[in-house]
C-alpha atoms as one frame of an Amber mdcrd trajectory, in Angstrom:
protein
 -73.357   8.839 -29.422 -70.878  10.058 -26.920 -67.482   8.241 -26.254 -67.856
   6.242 -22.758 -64.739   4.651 -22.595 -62.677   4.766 -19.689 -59.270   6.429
 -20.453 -56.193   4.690 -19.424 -54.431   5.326 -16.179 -50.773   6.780 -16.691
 -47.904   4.457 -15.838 -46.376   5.755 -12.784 -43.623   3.381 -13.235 -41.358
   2.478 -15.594 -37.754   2.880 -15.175 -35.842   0.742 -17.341 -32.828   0.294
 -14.885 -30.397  -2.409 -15.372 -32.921  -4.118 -17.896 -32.118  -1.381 -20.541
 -29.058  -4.128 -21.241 -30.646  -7.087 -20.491 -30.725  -9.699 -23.746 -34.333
 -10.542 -23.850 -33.018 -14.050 -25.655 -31.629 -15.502 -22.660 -35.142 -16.287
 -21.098 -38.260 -18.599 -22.770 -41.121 -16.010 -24.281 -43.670 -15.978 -22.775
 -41.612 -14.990 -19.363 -41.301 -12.891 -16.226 -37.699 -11.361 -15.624 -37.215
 -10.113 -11.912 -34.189  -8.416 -10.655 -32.843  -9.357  -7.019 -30.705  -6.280
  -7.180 -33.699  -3.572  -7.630 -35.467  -5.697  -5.222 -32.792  -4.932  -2.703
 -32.446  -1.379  -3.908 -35.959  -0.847  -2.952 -36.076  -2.748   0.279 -33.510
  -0.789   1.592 -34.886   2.888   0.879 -38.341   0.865   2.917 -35.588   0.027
   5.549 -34.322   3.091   5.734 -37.764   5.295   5.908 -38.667   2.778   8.857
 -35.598   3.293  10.777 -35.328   6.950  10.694 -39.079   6.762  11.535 -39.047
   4.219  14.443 -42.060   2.175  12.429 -42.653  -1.158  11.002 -43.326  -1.765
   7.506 -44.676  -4.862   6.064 -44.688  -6.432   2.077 -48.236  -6.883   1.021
 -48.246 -10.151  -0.802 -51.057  -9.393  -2.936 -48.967  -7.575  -4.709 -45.980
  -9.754  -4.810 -45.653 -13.379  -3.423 -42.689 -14.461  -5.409 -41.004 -17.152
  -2.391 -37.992 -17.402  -4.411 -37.395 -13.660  -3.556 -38.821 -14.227   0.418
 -34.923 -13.973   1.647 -34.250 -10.575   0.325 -37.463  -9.354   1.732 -36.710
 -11.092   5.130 -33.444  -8.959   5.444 -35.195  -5.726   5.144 -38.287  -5.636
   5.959 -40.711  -6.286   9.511 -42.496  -8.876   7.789 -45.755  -9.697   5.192
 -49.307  -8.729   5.200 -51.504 -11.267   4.105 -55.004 -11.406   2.470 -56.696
 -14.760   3.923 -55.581 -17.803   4.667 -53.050 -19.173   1.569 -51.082 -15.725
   1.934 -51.094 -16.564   5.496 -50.021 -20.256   5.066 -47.220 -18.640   2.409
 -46.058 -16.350   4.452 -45.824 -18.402   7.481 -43.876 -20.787   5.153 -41.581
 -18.666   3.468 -41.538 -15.475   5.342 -39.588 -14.255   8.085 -41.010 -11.530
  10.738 -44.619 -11.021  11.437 -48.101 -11.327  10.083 -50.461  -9.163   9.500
 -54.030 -10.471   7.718 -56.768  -8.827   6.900 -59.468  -9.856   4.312 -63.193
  -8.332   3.814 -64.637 -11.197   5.466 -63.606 -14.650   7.105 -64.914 -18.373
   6.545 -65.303 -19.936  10.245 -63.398 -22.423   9.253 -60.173 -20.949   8.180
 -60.336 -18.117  10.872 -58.657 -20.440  13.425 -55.753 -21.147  11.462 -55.599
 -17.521  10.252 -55.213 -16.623  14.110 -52.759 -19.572  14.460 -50.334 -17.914
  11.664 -51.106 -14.536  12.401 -49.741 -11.873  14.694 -52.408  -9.246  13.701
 -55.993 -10.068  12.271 -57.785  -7.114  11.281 -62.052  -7.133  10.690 -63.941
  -5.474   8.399 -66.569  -4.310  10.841 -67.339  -4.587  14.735 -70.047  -7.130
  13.766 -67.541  -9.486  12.165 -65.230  -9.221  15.503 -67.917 -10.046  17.789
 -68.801 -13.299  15.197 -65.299 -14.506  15.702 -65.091 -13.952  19.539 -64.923
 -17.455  20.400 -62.385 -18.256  18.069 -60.452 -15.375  18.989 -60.740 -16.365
  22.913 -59.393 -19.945  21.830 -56.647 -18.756  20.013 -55.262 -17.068  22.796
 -56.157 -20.254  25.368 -54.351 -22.029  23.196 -51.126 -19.502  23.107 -51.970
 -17.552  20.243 -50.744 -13.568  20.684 -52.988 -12.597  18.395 -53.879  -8.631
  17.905 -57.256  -7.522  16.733 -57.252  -4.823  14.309 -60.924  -2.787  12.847
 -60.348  -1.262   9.065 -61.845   1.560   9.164 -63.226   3.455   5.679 -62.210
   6.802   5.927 -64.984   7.959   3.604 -62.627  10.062   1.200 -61.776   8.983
  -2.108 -58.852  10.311  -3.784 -57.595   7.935  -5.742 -57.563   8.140  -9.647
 -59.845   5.438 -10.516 -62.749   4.756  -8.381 -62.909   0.721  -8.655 -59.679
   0.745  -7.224 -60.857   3.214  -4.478 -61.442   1.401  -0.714 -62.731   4.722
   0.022 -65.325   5.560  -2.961 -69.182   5.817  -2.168 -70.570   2.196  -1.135
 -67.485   0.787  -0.785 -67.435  -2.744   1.312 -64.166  -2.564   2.531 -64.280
  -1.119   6.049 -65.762   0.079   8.840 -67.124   3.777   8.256 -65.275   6.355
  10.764 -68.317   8.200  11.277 -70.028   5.710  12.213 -67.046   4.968  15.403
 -68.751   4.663  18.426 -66.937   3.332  22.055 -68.648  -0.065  21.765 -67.019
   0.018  17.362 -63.021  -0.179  19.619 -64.507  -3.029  22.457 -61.498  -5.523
  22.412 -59.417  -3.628  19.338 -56.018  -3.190  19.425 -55.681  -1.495  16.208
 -57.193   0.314  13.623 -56.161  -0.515   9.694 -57.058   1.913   6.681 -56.243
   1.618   3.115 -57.259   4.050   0.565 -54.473   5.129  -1.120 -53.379   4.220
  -5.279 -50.401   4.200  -6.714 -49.632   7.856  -4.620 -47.398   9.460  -2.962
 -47.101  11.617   0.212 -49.689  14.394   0.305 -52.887  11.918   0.115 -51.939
  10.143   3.160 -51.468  13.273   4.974 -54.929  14.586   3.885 -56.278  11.328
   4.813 -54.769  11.118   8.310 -56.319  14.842   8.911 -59.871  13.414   7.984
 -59.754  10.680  10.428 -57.859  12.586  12.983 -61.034  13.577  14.744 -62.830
  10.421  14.523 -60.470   8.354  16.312 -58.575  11.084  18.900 -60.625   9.573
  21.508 -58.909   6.494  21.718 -55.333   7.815  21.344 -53.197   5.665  24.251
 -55.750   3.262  23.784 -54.675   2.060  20.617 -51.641   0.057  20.283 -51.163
   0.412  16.975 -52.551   2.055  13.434 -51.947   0.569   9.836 -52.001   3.121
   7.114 -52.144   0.246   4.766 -50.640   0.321   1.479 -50.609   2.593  -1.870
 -47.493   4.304  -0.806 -44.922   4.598  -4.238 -42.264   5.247  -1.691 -39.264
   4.161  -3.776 -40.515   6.216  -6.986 -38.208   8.421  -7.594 -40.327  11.490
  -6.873 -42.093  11.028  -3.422 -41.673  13.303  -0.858 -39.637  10.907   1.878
 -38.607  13.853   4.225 -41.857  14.718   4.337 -42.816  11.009   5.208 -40.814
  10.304   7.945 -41.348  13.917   9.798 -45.109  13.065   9.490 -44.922   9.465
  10.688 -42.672  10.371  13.656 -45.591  12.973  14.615 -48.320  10.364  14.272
 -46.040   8.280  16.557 -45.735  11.050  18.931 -49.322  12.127  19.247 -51.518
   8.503  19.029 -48.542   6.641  21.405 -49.373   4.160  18.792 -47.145   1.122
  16.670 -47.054   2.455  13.058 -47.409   0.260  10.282 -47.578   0.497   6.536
 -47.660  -1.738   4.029 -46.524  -1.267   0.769 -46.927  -3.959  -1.848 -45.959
  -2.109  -5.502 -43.378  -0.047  -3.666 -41.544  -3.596  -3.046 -41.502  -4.546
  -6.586 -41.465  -1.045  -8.843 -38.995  -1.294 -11.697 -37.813  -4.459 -10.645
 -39.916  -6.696 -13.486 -40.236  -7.201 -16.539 -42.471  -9.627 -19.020 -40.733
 -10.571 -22.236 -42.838 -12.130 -25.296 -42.720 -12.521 -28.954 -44.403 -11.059
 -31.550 -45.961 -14.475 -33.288 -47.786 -12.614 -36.528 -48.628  -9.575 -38.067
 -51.889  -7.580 -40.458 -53.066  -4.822 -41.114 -57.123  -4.219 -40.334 -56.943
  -0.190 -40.759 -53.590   0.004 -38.698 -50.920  -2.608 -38.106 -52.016  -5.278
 -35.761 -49.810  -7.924 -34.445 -50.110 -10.949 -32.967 -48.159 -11.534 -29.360
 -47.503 -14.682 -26.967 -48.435 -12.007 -24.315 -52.029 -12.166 -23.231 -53.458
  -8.764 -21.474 -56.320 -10.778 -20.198 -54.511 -14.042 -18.731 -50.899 -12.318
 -17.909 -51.665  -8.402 -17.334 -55.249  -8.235 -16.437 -54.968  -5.115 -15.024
 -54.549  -3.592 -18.633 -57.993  -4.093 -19.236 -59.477  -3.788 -15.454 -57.752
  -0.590 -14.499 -57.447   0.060 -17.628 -53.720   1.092 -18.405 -51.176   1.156
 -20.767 -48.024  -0.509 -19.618 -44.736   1.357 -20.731 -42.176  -0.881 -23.225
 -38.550  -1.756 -23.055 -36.882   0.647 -25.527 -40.069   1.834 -27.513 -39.442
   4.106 -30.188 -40.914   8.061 -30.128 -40.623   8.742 -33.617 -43.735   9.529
 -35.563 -42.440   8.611 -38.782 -44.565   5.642 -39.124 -47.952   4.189 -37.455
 -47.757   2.331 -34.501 -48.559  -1.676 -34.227 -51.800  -2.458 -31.758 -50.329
  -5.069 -30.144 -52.900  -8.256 -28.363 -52.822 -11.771 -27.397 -53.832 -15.109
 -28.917 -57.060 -15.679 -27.172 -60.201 -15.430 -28.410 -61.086 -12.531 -26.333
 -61.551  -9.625 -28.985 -60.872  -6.826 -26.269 -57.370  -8.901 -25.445 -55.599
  -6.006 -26.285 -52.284  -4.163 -24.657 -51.772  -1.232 -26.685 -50.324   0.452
 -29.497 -46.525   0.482 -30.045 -43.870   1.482 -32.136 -41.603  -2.020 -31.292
 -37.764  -1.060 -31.070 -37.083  -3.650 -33.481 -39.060  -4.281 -36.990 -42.400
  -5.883 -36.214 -41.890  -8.873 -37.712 -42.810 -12.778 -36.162 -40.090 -13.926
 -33.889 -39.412 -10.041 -32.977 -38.633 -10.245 -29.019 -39.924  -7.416 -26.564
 -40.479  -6.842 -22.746 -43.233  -4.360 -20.893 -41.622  -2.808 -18.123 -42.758
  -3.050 -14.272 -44.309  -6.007 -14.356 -42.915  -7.758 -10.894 -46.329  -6.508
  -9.053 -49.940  -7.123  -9.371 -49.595  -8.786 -12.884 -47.511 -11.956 -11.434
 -50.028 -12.377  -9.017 -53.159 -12.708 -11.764 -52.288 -14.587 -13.891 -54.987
 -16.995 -15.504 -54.711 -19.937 -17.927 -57.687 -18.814 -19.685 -57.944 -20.534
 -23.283 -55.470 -22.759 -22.037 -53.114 -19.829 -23.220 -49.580 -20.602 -21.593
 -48.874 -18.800 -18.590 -44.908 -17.005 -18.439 -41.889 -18.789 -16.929 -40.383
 -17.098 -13.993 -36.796 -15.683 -13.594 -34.392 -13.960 -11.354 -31.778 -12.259
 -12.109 -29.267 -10.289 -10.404 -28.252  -7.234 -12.230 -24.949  -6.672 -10.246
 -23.780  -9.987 -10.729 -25.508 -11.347 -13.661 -26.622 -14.574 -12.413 -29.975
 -15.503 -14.231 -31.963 -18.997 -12.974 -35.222 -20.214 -13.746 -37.496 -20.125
 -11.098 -40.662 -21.811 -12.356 -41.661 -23.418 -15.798 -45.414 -24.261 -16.766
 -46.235 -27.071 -18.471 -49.246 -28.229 -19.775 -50.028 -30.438 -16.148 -50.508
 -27.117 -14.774 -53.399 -26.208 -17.152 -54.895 -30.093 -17.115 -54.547 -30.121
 -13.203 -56.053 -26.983 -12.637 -59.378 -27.904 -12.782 -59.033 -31.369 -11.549
């Protein structure tokens, strides 16, 4: 019988930086570590992209909603893009600058306020626009300046994974370009596409020279295009000459806004998630035993899947590795196999590195396993606080 499972997506991340001297005993285990400083180192190479560019560029809060860290954003950055109506309500709370929201489909009933909060609201499909027409019209009677944006599928996937591809066959999530017709662009201001993974430069080129042709037509028509997110900008190796040339050129040719919206490129590096090894076997190799839960604190370990990197792991092969899982009762809640930097022994503390994005976000109290305390630390001047502490209320109150 031939081997079907998936194999693991490689860690573009995983920088150490300042946490390479960070004592992982200063915080509670299970917890999330984030640093303010990497936070700001990465908001300002955004910053700078957008002003050599003449663009905006927006956080995208799925990937990181942290309000405690809403200020730093606020000083760099054009604003949030939100995903429905809580992101909208958070970022209209917490957030400075604009709005953006976009989800694959809108209740009636929260569309209005979405509008309210939002300065763009982007459709999945012409069909969907024309449903919300009379909300739309009464958000403007009523003052709203809201802009209506169409995400378009640009029908070609090149991400690594194809779950995690808008742009794979069958895909929901927008509005096929070939299917663009003059009637598609009635009463759009905008089009929004979003295809890209974890990537850097040279997909978003090839994907703005697929849709080129579809959507010429309405160049001077449009008032703006949002190339969504994806874009590792602040990894070290992405071409960012190479992105600003191109974006000034899509500036200078559609007459159009640009907009991008990177969500991991906010938060790379600047996370970690410390636990503690609670006990140890051996079942054919060393297993251990963590406070760490892959499915209710890194879900994306098993849904991409991936292997997240570790804080100091050894590369020796002088001795077998310890598969390393959680305490639920899930048997496929597993992270990985490591060689710990320390002996693998209960009480043993340890950290996975880039953990800020898309694992904050999902967490789950599954099993009524505890969910990580939050911190924030500043790396250039030390100062560590607590941000959030879960208690067993959360759990109870959870589900009423």
């Amino acid at each position: 019988m031939s081997d079907t499972t998936t194999p693991p997506m490689q860690t573009k991340a995983g920088d150490p930086g300042a946490f390479a001297e960070f004592d992982l005993n200063r915080v509670d285990s299970p917890a999330f570590v984030v640093d303010a400083a990497k936070l700001r180192a990465n908001c300002q190479i955004l910053a700078d992209i957008r002003d050599e560019a003449d663009i905006k560029i927006l956080s995208a809060l799925k990937a990181f909603s942290l309000p405690a860290t809403a200020p730093i954003l606020g000083d760099y950055l054009d604003g949030v893009c939100a995903s429905g109506l809580w992101e909208a309500q958070l970022a209209s709370e917490y957030y400075d600058g604009e709005i953006t929201t976009y989800s694959a489909a809108y209740k009636p009933n929260e569309l209005e306020e979405i509008c309210r909060l939002s300065d763009h609201v982007i459709f999945n499909s012409p069909e969907a626009i024309a449903r919300a027409a009379l909300i739309l019209d009464q958000a403007r009677i009523t003052g709203g300046d809201v802009s209506v944006g169409l995400r378009l599928n640009p029908m070609l996937p090149l991400g690594e994974v194809e779950k995690y591809d808008p742009a794979a066959p069958f895909s929901r999530l927008g509005f096929p370009v070939d299917q663009l017709t003059e009637d598609s662009l009635d009463g759009v201001d905008g089009i929004h596409f979003h295809t890209l993974c974890e990537q850097t430069f040279a997909p978003l080129k090839q994907t703005w020279e697929h849709v080129f042709d579809f959507i010429e037509p309405w160049f001077g028509q449009l008032k703006w295009i949002n190339m969504g997110g994806g874009h590792h900008i602040t990894r070290s190796d992405y071409e960012r000459a190479e992105l600003v040339d191109f974006l000034a050129e899509v500036k200078e040719d559609t007459g159009a806004e640009i907009i991008l919206e990177p969500g991991e490129a906010v938060a790379l590096d600047a996370g970690i998630l410390v636990g503690t090894l609670l006990d140890t076997g051996f079942n054919g190799m060393p297993i251990g035993i963590t406070d760490i839960s892959a499915t209710c604190h890194m879900p994306d370990v098993l849904e991409a899947p991936y292997r997240p990197a570790m804080l100091h792991e050894r590369a020796g092969e002088e001795d077998l590795p310890i598969r390393l899982g959680g305490p639920s009762c899930l048997a496929g809640d597993v992270i990985g196999d490591y060689r710990l930097p320390v002996a693998a022994k209960p009480g043993a503390r340890f950290a996975f590195l880039d953990q800020a994005h898309y694992s904050m976000v999902k967490t789950s109290t599954f099993n009524g396993v505890q969910l990580p305390s939050i911190w924030l630390w500043d790396s250039e001047t030390d100062e560590l606080q607590c941000v959030k502490r879960f208690d067993y209320a959360d759990f109870r109150e959870r589900l009423g």
